[in-house]
Structures are given as structure tokens and as C-alpha cells.
N, C-alpha and C positions, 0 to 999 in steps of 0.2 A: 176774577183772574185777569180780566182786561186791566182794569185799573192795576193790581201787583205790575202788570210785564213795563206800562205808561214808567211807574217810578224805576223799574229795573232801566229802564234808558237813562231817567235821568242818574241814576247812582252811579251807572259805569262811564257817564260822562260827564257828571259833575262834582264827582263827592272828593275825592282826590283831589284836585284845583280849589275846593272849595277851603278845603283844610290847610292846605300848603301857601297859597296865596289871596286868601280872604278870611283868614284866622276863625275857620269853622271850629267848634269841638275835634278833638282827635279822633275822637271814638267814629264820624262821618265817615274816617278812610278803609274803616273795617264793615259799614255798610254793604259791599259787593257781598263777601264771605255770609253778612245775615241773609243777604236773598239767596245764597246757595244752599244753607240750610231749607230757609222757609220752600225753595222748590222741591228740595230733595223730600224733603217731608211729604208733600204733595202727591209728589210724582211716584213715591213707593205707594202708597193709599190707595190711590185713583188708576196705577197702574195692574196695582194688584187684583183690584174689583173688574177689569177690562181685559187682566192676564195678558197685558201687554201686546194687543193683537195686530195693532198698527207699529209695531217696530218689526221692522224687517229683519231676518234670520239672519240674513252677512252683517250684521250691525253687531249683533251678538257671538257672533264668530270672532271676529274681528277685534270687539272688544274683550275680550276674552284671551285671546292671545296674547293681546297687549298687554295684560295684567297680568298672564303668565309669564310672561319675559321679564316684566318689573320684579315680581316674585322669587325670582330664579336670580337677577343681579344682585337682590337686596341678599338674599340668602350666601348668594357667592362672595360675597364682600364683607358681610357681617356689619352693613351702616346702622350705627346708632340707633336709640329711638328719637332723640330731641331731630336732631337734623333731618330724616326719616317723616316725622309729621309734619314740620316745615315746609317740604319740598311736596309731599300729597298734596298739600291746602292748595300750592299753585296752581301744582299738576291738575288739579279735581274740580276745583271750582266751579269751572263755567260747566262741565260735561251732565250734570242735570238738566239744565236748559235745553240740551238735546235732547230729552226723553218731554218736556212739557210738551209741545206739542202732539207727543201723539198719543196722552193723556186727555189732552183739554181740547174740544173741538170750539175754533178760533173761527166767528163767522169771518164773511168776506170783508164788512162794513169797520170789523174789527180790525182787521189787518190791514183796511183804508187809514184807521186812524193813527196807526202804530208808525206804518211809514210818513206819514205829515208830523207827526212827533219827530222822529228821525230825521225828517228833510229841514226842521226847525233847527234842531240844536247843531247838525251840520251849518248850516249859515253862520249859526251861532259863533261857527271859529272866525267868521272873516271878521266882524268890528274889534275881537280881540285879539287874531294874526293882526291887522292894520297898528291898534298898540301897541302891541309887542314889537313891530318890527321900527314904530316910529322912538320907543324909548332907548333901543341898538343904537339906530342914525343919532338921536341925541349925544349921547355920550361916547359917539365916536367910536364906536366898535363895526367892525366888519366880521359878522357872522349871521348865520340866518338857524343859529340851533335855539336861540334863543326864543323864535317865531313857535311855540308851541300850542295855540289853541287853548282847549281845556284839559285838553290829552297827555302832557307833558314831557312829552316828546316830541322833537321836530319830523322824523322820521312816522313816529305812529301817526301824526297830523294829517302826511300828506296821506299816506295807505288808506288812512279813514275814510279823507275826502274824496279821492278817486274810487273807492269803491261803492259810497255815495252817489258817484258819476255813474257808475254801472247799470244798480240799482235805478235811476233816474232814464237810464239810456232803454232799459224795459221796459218800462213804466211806457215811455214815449213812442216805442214800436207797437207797442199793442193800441195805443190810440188812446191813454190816461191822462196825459200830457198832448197839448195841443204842440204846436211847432212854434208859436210866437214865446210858450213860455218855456220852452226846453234849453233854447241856446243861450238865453242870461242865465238861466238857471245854473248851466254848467261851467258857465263863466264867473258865475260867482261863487258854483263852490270849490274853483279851482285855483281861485287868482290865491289863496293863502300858500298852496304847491309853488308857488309861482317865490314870494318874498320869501317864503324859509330855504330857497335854495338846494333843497334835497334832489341829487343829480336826477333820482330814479325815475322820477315823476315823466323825463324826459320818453322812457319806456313804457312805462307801465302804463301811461295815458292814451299810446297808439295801439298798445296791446292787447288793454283790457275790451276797449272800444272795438278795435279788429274781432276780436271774438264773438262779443255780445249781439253786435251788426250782421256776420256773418251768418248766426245760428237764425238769427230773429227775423231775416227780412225774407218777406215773400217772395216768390219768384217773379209778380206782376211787379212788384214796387221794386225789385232791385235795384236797379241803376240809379233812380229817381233818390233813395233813400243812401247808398253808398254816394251819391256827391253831397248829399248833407254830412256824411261822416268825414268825407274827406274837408270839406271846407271847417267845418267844426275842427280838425285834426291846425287845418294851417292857420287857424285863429288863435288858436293855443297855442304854437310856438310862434309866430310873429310875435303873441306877449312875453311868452316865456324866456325868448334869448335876450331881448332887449333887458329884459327886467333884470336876471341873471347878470348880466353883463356890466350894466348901472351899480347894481351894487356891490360890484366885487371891483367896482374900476380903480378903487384905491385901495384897496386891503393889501397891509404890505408884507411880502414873503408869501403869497399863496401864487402857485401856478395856473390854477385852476380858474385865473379871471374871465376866459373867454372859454363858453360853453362851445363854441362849435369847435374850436382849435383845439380844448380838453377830449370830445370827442373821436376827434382823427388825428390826434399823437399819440402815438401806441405808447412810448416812454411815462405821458403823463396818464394814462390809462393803468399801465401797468404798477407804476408806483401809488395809483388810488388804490389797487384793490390789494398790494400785497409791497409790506418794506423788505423780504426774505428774511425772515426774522429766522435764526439757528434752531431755536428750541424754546423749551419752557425755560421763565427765570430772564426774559431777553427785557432789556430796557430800551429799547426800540419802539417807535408808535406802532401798536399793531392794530394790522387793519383786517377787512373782512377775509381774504383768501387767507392770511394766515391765519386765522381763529379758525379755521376748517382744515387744514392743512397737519399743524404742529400738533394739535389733539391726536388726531387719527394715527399719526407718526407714533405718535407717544402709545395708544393701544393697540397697534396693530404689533406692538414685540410680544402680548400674549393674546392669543386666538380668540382663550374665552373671554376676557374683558373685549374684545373689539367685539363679540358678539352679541354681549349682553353688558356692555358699560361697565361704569364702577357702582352702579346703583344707584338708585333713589335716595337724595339726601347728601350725597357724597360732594357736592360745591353747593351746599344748601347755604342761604344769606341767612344771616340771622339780625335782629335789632334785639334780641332776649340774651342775649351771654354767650360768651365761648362755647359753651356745652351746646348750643342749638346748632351751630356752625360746621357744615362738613368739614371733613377731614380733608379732600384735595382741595378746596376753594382758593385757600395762602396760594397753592401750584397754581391751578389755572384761572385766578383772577383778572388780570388783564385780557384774557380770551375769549370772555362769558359775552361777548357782544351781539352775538347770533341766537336765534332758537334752534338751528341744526346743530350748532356749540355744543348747546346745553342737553340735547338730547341723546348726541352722540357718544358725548361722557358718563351720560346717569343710565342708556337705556342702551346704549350699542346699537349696532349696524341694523338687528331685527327689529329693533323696536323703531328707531326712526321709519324702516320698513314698514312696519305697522301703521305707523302714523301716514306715510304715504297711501297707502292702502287705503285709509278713510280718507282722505281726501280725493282718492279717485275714485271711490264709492259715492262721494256728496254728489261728486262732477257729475254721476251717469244717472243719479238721479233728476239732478239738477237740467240739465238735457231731457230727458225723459218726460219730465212733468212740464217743460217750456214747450216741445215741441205738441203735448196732447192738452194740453189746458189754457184755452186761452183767457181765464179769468183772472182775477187782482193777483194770486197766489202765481198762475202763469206767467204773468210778467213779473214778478220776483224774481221766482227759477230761471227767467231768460239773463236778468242782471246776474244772479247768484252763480252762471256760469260762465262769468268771467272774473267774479271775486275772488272764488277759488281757486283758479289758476294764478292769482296773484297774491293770493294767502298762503299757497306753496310758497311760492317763489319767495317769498317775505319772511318766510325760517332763515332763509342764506343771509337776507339783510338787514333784519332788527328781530327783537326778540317779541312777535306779537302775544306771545303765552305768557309774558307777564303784565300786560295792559288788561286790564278791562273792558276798555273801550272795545278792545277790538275781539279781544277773546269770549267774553259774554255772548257779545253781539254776532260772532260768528257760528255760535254751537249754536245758538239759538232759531237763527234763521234754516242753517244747513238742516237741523232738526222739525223746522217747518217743511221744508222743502220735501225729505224722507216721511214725513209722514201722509203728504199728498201724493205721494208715489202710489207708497198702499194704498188708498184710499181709491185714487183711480181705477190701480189694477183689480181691485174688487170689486167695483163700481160702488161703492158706499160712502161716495161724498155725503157731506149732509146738506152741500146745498146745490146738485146737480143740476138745476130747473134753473135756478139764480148763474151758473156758469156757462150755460146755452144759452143763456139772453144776453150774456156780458160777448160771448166770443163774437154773433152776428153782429152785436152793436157796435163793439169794439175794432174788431179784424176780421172783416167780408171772409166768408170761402173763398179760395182760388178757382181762379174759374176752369183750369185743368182739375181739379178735384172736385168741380161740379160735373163738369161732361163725364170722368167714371163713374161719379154715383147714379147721373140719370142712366148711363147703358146700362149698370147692371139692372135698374129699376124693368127698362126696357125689355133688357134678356128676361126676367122673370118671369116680364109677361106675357113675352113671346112664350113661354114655354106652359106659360097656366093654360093660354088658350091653346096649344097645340093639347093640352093631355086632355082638355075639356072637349075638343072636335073629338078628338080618339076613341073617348070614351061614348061619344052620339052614335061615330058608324059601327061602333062594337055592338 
């Protein structure tokens, strides 16, 4: 299984890229879809013989609900079959990968090698962002969507690689990463955020970091460890405006060429995130507030579509014929730019509900197992809780549910993560002996959490020899 998960990284990071712009077989880009088979497979088998012991009861609540709600739109709308299976395969794809881990117990050494596979092919984007952004300057173009990695999006590029940074920023609290190799580390896998110009990066870098810092640092190393994140923070922007700035200095017709001045003009603020577009049908650029905005408008005139969407399938893409193709798509095509878009259309108000609901589920577990495990999997969950606060946020700004890259890779982990929950809470690690020699070697006790363990030590004793004298002059 180790070996399956190695190619599941490279599939959802390079199969796509491969076939589009290295003239792979086409059949490569339906690759993702065969490992979701080959897990699903797996994970019913193997979960069936384990009776699924390591997945947690609110996981199954949860999912459950979800599917009742999709149930209930499909039913209330009457969506097709062809459009109908189209829109499941997206929807469904990566959510196996959730249930592998707490089918397949994944040693520590194994999940050593899985993130060094991942910290590779993240690098991987900087020699072909550099590339891509040097073939732009060639032919005299002024844009930075073109800088896409292997990812094919400029946007899913940067999400990737920042949460990359997260992951890396855990890794480096726990003491996995020395401090020599951390700060190139994240300077290299950030300078591609840096040439694809994706504004968000500006956020999402101080954000994710603020989180992951906060949760992670001990009390003794605070201060010491909070000015490496602060200087790390001013290292990143000293490159990040200049860079910004240089290459938008001639792009002609864009407002947006100075990043600090886009920032504190509320005018050019407010025209990035919304043109006021009237309604559906508008030939106006639209941008991300209206694709949030004008859907909801348009559902909320009947209760139960704004409840439960138009269904599954209902703006489903097709490349197979008109007959695969929803029925709204023609309507809201210009708007499909978000995954809150797309979910608010197909599943309604409960069901993105729903979907919030798992991600503040991953969150608490993800917290959970950072704060009591300090082994490889512990510093995972330390990054993982700041990924997923930026994999929310990243429904509002691109559509991560239809990448691979990022959808794969995020059931997958978050599903590691949930199944170390249980594992602890039962005490049934399998390698419990191996995660207490990682935690002292790795990240000391605090030495406030040494003086209560020796008092209680002390109180006990005090109280053995008190019942032991008691019992002499009885």
C-alpha cells in the first residue's frame, strides 16, 4: 500500500500536466479516477474485516447527512442520470482516500517517506513556475496565470505550495527540520506564489503561519521561535512586493500594478472582488463576490432550492455530449469560478453546511492529535491545522474540488490525521514505544509539565508512606 499512496502523489500531481502539455496518452488524465476505484476497493475489504473501528462516529453522522441532502435535491429537482454521474465522479472521488488510513496502519517511517515524496514534487514547481513565467516576459505578456506549475492553475499553484509551507512549518516545530534548512526551504517553495502574482498569497502566508506558530510553540521557546516567524513573515514580503510590483510595472490597463496601493484603495479593492453585476445573463467580468452573491439571489426566491440546491448534476461539465451536461450550466456558467459556487447551486445552504461541518471536524482533530502526539504524524496535524483553515477559506477563492492536486491530497491527509485521533484516544497506536522516543528526542517536556508530574509523583508518595506508618501503629 505504501508504494500505491508514492504513485497516488505522483498521479494527482502529474498526470494531468503530463497529458496536456508533454503529449502523454489521454487515457493518463483519468488516472486520478483509477486510484479512486483501486482504494475504494480496498478500503470496503479491509474496512469491512476491521468493521471500520478507527473511524469516528461524527464522521459517519456527518457523512450521512451529506448524502442525505444530496438525496433529497436530486430527488426534488428530478436531475438526469448522465449529468447526475458526472457531477458524483467529482464530488466522490478523492473521499475514499479518507477512509485509507484508518483501514491501513501506515508505520511512522512510512509517512517519513511520503512527505519527502511531497516536499520533492512541491519544489518541482519552482524550475517550471521559473519557465513558465520566463516564456510570459518573452512574448511580452503581462500576466502571472499563466505561471502554473504542474497544477494548472495559477491559483491551485500557490494554495498548494503554501500549504506545503505549513506542513514544512510542523515538521520544523517538532525539531524534523533543523533551522538551517527550514528558511530556504520555504523560500523556495514560495518564490513561485511570488511570480504567478495570485494577490491571496499575500494572506494566506501570514495566516496559515500565524496559526500553525501559535498552536505549535511551547511555552519555554515562545518568544525565541515567534521572531523566526516574524522575520520569516518580513522576508517574504520584502520579495513578494518588489517582485509583484516589477512585473506588473508595464502591464497596460491593469490597476492593480502596486500591491501596497491595491491593498489600501478600497475602490481598487472593491472592484477586485465584485463588478456589481445585476443578475444571471450579465456580460460583465465577474468576479469572485458576485459568483457568491447573484447565485444565492437567484435561490433564495424558493426556500427549498436555497436549502437543498438545484441538485447534483444540475451545472455538471460535460466533454461526452449535450446529454451529460446540466441543465443550469448555459445559466450559471460564467459564475462556476468558486467551490462555494458550485456547491451552493448543486447542495444548498445545508449541504455547504455540511461540508463546513467536516472541515471543522478535521480542524479539532487536527488540534487534538498536534497537541498529544509529538511524533512524524504529530507534526503533520500541527501543519494540517493551518491547511485547513485555508482549504475553507479557498471554497470562496478557487475551486479546490475539482483539482486533484489538492483534493486527493487533502482527504487523504485529513483522513490520516482522524484516524490518529482514534488511535490515541484508545491507546492503540501500533507504534506507541516508537512515538515516546520520537516526542523526548524531538520536543523536551516543558519543564512546567515536568514540576506537575514530579508533585503528583511526590503526593503519592507522601500518601503510600502515610497509609503504611497507619497501618504499623494500627
Amino acid at each position: 500500500m505504501q508504494r500505491f499512496v508514492c504513485v497516488m502523489f505522483l498521479v494527482v500531481t502529474l498526470a494531468s500536466f503530463s497529458t496536456l502539455k508533454l503529449g502523454a496518452p489521454l487515457i493518463f488524465k483519468f488516472t486520478p479516477e483509477l486510484v479512486s476505484i483501486v482504494v475504494l476497493l480496498y478500503v470496503l475489504i479491509a474496512g469491512t474485516r476491521r468493521r471500520f473501528n478507527m473511524v469516528a462516529p461524527k464522521y459517519w453522522l456527518t457523512f450521512g447527512a451529506l448524502a442525505l441532502i444530496i438525496v433529497c435535491g436530486i430527488a426534488t429537482n428530478g436531475v438526469d442520470s448522465g449529468p447526475l454521474l458526472m457531477d458524483l465522479r467529482l464530488y466522490l472521488r478523492a473521499i475514499p482516500l479518507f477512509f485509507l488510513p484508518a483501514v491501513f496502519d501506515f508505520e511512522e517511517t512510512q509517512i517519513t517517506q511520503q512527505l519527502q515524496l511531497l516536499m520533492y514534487l512541491s519544489l518541482l514547481q519552482l524550475p517550471i513556475a521559473v519557465y513558465q513565467r520566463w516564456v510570459i516576459l518573452r512574448d511580452m505578456r503581462f500576466t502571472g496565470d499563466d505561471v502554473r506549475g504542474t497544477l494548472l492553475q495559477s491559483g491551485i499553484l500557490s494554495v498548494f505550495l503554501i500549504c506545503a509551507t505549513l506542513i514544512a512549518s510542523g515538521q520544523f516545530l517538532r525539531g524534523y527540520i533543523s533551522r538551517l534548512w527550514f528558511v530556504p526551504l520555504v523560500l523556495l517553495l514560495l518564490i513561485p506564489t511570488m511570480i504567478n502574482e495570485t494577490k491571496v498569497s499575500i494572506f494566506y502566508v501570514p495566516l496559515g503561519l500565524l496559526i500553525v506558530f501559535l498552536i505549535g510553540v511551547e511555552p519555554g521557546r515562545r518568544i525565541r521561535i515567534v521572531a523566526w516567524a516574524a522575520a520569516l513573515l518580513v522576508g517574504f514580503g520584502a520579495l513578494y512586493v518588489p517582485i509583484y510590483n516589477r512585473m506588473n510595472m508595464y502591464a497596460p490597463g491593469k490597476e492593480d500594478t502596486n500591491i501596497a496601493g491595491f491593498l489600501t484603495d478600497k475602490k481598487q479593492m472593491s472592484r477586485y472582488l465584485s463588478k456589481d453585476v445585476a443578475g444571471l445573463g450579465t456580460k460583465k467580468d465577474i468576479r469572485r463576490g458576485d459568483a457568491i452573491k447573484v447565485p444565492l439571489q437567484f435561490l433564495a426566491q424558493d426556500p427549498i432550492r436555497l436549502a437543498l440546491g438545484l441538485g447534483v448534476g444540475s451545472i455538471a461539465p460535460s466533454n461526452m455530449g449535450p446529454e451529460f451536461e446540466g441543465r443550469y450550466r448555459p445559466l450559471f456558467h460564467g459564475f462556476l469560478i468558486t467551490s462555494f459556487t458550485d456547491f451552493v447551486i448543486e447542495i444548498g445552504i445545508l449541504g455547504i453546511g455540511m461540508v463546513l461541518v467536516l472541515y471543522w471536524l478535521i480542524f479539532r482533530d487536527a488540534l487534538y492529535v498536534a497537541r498529544n502526539d509529538k511524533s512524524r504524524i504529530g507534526a503533520v496535524a500541527l501543519g494540517w491545522t493551518g491547511v485547513v483553515v485555508l482549504m475553507a477559506l479557498s471554497l470562496v477563492y478557487t475551486v479546490p474540488h475539482e483539482f486533484d492536486s489538492l483534493s486527493y491530497l487533502y482527504w487523504y491527509f485529513s483522513g490520516l490525521v482522524a484516524a490518529r485521533r482514534v488511535r490515541l484516544e484508545l491507546g492503540t497506536s501500533p507504534h506507541a514505544q516508537g512515538t515516546l522516543h520520537t516526542a523526548s528526542a524531538a520536543a523536551p517536556v516543558p519543564a512546567a509539565m515536568l514540576r506537575t508530574q514530579q508533585r503528583a509523583v511526590a503526593t503519592a508518595a507522601a500518601r503510600i508512606t502515610t497509609h503504611s506508618r497507619t497501618r504499623e501503629s494500627g
